[in-house]
C-alpha positions in Angstrom: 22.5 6.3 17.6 19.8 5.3 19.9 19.2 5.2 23.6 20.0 3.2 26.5 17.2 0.8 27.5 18.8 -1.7 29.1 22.6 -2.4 29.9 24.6 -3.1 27.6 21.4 -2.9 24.7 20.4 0.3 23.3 17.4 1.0 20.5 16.5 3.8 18.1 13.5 5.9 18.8 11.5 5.9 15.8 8.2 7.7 14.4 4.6 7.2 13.1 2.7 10.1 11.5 0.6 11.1 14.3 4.0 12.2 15.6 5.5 14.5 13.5 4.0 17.4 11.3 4.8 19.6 8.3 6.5 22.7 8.2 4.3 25.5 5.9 7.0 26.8 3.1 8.1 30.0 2.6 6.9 30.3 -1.2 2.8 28.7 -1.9 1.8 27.4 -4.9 -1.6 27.0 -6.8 -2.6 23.7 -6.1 -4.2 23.4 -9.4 -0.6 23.8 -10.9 1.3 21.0 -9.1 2.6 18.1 -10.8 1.5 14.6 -8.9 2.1 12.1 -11.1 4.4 8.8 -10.3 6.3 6.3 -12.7 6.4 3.0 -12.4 9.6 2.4 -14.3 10.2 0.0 -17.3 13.2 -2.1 -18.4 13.7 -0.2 -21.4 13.8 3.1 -19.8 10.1 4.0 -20.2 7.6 4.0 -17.6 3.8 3.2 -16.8 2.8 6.7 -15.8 0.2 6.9 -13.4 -2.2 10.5 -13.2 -2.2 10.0 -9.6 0.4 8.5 -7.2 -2.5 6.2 -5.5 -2.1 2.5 -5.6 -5.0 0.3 -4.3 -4.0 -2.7 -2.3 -4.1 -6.0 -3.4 -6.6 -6.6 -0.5 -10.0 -9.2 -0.9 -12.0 -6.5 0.9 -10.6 -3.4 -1.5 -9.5 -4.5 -4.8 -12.0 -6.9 -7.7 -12.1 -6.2 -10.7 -14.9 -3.4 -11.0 -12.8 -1.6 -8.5 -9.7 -2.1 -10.2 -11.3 -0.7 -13.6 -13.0 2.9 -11.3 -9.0 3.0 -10.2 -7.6 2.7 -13.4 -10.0 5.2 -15.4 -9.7 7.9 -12.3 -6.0 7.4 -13.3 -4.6 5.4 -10.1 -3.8 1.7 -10.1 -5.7 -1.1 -8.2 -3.6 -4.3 -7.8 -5.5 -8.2 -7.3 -4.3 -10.5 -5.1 -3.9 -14.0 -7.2 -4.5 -16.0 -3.9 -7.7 -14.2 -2.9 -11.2 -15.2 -3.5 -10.9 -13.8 -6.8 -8.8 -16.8 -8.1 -10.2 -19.2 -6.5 -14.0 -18.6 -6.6 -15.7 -18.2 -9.8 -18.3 -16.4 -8.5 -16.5 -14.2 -5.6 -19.1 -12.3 -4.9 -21.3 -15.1 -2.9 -18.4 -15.9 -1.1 -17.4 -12.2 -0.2 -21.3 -12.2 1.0 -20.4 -15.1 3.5 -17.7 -13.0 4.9 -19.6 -9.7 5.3 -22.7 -11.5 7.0 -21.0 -13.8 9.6 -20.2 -12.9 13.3 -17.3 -11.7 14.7 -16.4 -14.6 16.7 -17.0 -16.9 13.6 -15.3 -14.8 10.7 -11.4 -15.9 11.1 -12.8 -19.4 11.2 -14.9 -18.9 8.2 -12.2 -16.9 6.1 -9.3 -20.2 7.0 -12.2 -22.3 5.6 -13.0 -20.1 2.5 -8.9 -20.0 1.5 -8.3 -23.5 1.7 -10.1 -23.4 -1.4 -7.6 -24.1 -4.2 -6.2 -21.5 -6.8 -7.7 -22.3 -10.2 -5.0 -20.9 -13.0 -7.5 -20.3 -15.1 -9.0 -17.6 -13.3 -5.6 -15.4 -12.9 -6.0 -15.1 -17.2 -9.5 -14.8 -16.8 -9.1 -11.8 -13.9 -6.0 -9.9 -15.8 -8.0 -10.6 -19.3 -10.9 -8.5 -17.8 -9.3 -5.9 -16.6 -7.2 -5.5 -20.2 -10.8 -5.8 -21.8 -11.9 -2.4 -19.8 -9.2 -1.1 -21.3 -7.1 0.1 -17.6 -3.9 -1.1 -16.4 -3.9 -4.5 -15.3 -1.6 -5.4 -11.8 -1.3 -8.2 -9.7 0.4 -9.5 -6.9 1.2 -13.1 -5.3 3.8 -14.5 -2.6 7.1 -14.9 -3.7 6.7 -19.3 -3.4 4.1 -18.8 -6.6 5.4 -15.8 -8.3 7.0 -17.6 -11.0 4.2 -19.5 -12.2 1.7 -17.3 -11.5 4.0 -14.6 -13.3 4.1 -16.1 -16.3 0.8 -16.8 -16.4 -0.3 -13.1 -15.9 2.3 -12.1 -18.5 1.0 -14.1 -20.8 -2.7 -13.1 -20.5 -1.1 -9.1 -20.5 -0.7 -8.1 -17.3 0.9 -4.9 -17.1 2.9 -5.1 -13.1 2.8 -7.8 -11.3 3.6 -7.7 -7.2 5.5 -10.1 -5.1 4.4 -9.0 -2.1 4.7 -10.8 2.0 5.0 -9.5 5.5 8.6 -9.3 5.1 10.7 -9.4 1.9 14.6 -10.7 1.8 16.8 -11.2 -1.0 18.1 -14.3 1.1 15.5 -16.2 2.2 16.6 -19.6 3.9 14.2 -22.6 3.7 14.6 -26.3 3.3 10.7 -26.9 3.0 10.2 -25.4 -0.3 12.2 -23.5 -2.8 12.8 -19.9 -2.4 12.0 -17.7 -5.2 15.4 -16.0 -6.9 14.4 -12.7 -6.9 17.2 -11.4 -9.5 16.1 -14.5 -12.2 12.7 -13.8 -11.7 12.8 -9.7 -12.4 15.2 -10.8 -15.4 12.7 -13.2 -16.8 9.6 -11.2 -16.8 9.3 -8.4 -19.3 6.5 -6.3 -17.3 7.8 -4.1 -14.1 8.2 -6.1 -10.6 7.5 -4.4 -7.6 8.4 -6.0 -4.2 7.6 -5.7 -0.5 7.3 -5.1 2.1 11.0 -3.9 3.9 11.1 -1.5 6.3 15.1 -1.2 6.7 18.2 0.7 4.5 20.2 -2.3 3.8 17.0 -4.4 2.8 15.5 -2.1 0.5 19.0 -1.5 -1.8 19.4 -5.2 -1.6 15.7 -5.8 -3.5 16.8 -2.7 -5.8 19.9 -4.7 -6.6 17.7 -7.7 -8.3 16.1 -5.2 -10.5 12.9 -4.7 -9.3 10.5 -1.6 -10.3 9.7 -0.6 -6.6 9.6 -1.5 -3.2 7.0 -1.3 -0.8 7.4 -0.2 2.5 6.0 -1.0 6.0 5.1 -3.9 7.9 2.3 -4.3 10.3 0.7 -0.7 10.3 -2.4 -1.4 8.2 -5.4 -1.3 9.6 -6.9 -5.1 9.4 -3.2 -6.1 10.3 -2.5 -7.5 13.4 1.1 -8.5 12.8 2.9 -6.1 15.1 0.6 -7.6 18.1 0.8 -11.1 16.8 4.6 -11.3 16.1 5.9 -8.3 17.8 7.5 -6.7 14.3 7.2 -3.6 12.9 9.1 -0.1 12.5 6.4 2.7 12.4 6.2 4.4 8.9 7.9 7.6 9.2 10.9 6.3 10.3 11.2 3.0 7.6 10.3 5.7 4.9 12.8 7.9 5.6 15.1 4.7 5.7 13.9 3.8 3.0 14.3 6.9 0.9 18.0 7.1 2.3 18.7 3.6 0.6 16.5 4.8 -2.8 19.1 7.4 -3.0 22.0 5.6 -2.2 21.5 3.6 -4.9 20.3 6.1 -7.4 23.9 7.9 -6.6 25.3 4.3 -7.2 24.1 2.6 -10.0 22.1 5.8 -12.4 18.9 3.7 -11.9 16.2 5.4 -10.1 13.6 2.9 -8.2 10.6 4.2 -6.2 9.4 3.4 -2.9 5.8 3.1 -2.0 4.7 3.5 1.7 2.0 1.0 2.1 -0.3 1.1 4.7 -1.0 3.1 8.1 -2.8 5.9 6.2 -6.5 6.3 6.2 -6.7 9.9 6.3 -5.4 12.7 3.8 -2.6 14.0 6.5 -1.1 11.1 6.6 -0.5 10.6 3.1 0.7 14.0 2.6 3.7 12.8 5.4 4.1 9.7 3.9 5.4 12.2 0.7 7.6 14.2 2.9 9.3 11.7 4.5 10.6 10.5 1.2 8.2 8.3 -0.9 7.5 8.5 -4.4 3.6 6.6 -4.3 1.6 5.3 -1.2 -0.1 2.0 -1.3 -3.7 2.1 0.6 -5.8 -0.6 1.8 -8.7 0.7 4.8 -9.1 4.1 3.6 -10.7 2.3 -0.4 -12.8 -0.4 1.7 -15.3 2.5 2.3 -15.6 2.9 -1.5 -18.9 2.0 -3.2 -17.4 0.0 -6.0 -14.7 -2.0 -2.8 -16.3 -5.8 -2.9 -16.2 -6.0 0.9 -19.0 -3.5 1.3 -17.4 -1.8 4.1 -15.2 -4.2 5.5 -11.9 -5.2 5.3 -9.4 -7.9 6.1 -6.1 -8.0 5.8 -4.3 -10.5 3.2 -2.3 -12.5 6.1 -6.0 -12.7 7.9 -6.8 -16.7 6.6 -3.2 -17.8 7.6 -4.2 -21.8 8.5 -2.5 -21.4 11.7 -1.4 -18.0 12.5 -3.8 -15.6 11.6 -2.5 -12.1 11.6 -5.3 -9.9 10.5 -9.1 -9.1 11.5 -12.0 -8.0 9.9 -12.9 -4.9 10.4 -15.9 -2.6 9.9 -15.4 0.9 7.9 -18.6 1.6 6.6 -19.8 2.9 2.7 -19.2 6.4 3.0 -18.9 7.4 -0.6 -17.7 6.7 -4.3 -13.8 6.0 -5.1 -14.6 9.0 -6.7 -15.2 11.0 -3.8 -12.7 9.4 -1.5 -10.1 9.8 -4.1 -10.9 14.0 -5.8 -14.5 14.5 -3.6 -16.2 16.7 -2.6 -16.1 15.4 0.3 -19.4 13.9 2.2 -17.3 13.8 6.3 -15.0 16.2 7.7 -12.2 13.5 9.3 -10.0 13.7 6.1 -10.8 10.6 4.8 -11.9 11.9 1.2 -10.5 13.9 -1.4 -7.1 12.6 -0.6 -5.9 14.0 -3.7 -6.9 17.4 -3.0 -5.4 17.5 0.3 -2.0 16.2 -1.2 -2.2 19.2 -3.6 -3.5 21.5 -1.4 -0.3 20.6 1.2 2.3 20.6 -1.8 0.9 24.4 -2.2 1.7 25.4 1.0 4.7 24.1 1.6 5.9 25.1 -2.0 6.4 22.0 -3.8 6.0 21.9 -7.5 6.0 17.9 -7.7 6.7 14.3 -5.5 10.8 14.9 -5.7 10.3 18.6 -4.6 7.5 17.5 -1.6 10.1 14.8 -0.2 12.5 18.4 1.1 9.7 19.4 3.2 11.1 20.3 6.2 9.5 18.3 9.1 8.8 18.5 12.8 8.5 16.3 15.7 5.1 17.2 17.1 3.4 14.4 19.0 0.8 17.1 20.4 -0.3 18.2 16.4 -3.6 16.3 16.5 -4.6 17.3 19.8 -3.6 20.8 20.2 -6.8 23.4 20.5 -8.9 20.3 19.4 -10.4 19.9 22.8 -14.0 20.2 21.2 -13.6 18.0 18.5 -12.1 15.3 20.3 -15.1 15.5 23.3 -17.9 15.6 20.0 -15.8 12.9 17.8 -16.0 15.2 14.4 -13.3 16.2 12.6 -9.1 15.4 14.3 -11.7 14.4 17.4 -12.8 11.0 15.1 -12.0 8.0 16.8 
């Protein structure tokens, strides 16, 4: 497998969704009458069931907890980050201000300064109480160095999933600095599901099933505020690590009777691409970008990626995505632009009508093409006038 770029070195060609397209099926469906829901699967054989297979990510610029509460009640699931501004600011939204209001060549600067502020425990329980107190589900996520204590300390003040999330997730993780987090003891201790990311290969993602986790997250470096894949040259583009992904979901499904879902997360800010994110074999989508334009999203338009205030590496930017509507609208509409970018659950209905597919597991046979030319063809117009595919 693979081609020749070099002697003696060869390397896959792989695939990003403006690449490939979706093959109409030979029976439709009434998209009022498919079935979109997604499970995040318990220890005891239940699962959280979620109306919509949506997850918000844990993201300073998306996710607080008045958006995490519109997510929850519109029937998706918005997930904090534990070593954001939320947990370390009792009064976020002055420092989220900060952030929004300062130039562009003073921002990274001023968001390294704003995260050295120290994590105050207290507000993790105070953060997780709230959102169990507007009666949604409450998720959070940390890196795997404090997801034991932060873990039980979210447990303990009823957090429903908790996230161990970092640029790129190993079961064996070598480090003589600091103690690496056993990924196995720590899904065995906790009684609420664990979900882990991000992996992009086969071998990695049974690995993390192996420990027990309750999903994996897929895809490094193709968010929008994320600037890994320029900074440190990683990445696999999504089609191709879902697909992988989905190969290894199986595998293990076929091998152990325990079915774990994958989530693609990130590199989908329009309706089209989530809809391929399905197809190609994923059972929920994580999205950051595409919930910053949201009314109720505390960055008011702008985003930044969670690896952004790194001390000394930052891999993120802030970017600007403007207000252009309510979760509401972005998530069922009607929508207010005509790039895709709302009603992202109608167009995932509206695709698993025509291409026949009743539900998720029915939507990942959609037969697929390679189409690099899909956005562009007879869009001349559109492109020139930047509406519609022609958006920029």
């Amino acid at each position: 497998m693979g081609m020749w770029i070099g002697r003696n070195r060869k390397a896959r060609v792989t695939y990003g969704f403006d690449e490939i397209a979706l093959v109409p099926g030979e029976v439709t469906i009434n998209p009022n009458e498919v079935d979109i829901s997604f499970t995040i699967p318990r220890k005891d054989g239940s699962g959280i069931k979620l109306k919509i297979p949506i997850i918000a990510s844990a993201m300073d610029g998306v996710t607080d907890v008045r958006f995490c509460t519109e997510m929850g009640k519109l029937g998706g699931l918005g997930v904090i980050n534990l070593e954001g501004v939320q947990t370390r600011y009792a009064n976020p939204a002055e420092v989220l201000d900060q952030v929004v209001k300062a130039d562009k060549d003073e921002v990274t600067a001023l968001l390294q300064k704003i995260y050295t502020e120290p994590i105050k425990e207290e507000l993790i329980a105070k953060r997780v109480q709230e959102l169990k107190k507007a009666n949604v589900l409450a998720a959070v996520s940390s890196i795997p160095q404090r997801a034991e204590r932060f873990g039980a300390i979210a447990q303990e003040a009823g957090a429903d999933v908790y996230v161990v999330q970092s640029t790129v997730s190993t079961v064996r993780h070598i480090s003589s600095e600091y103690k690496s987090l056993d990924l196995a003891a720590f899904c065995k201790a906790m009684s609420i599901p664990v979900i882990v990311g991000n992996a992009v290969t086969y071998d990695v993602t049974i690995a993390l099933m192996g420990c027990g986790v309750a999903g994996v997250l897929i895809g490094v470096g193709p968010g929008a505020a994320c600037t890994s894949r320029g900074v440190l040259g990683l990445g696999v583009p999504q089609v191709t690590a879902t697909v992988d992904c989905a190969a290894a979901r199986d595998a293990y499904y076929k091998r152990s009777g325990r079915f774990v879902p994958i989530i693609t997360d990130g590199g989908m800010s329009k309706g089209g691409d989530v809809c391929k994110a399905f197809a190609c074999g994923s059972d929920a989508v994580m999205i950051g970008s595409a919930f910053a334009r949201a009314k109720e999203a505390p960055g008011k338009g702008n985003h930044w990626g969670m690896a952004t205030p790194h001390a000394n590496l930052p891999r993120g930017t802030r970017i600007k995505v403007g207000v252009t509507g309510s979760l509401k609208q972005i998530l069922f509409g009607p929508a207010a632009v005509d790039d895709g970018s709302q009603n992202l659950v109608g167009a995932i209905t509206t695709c698993m009508g025509n291409v026949g597919a009743a539900n998720i597991r029915e939507f990942q046979e959609t037969e697929i093409i390679i189409a690099p030319s899909i956005k562009t063809e007879g869009k001349l117009f559109q492109t020139i006038q930047n509406v519609g595919m022609g958006t920029k």
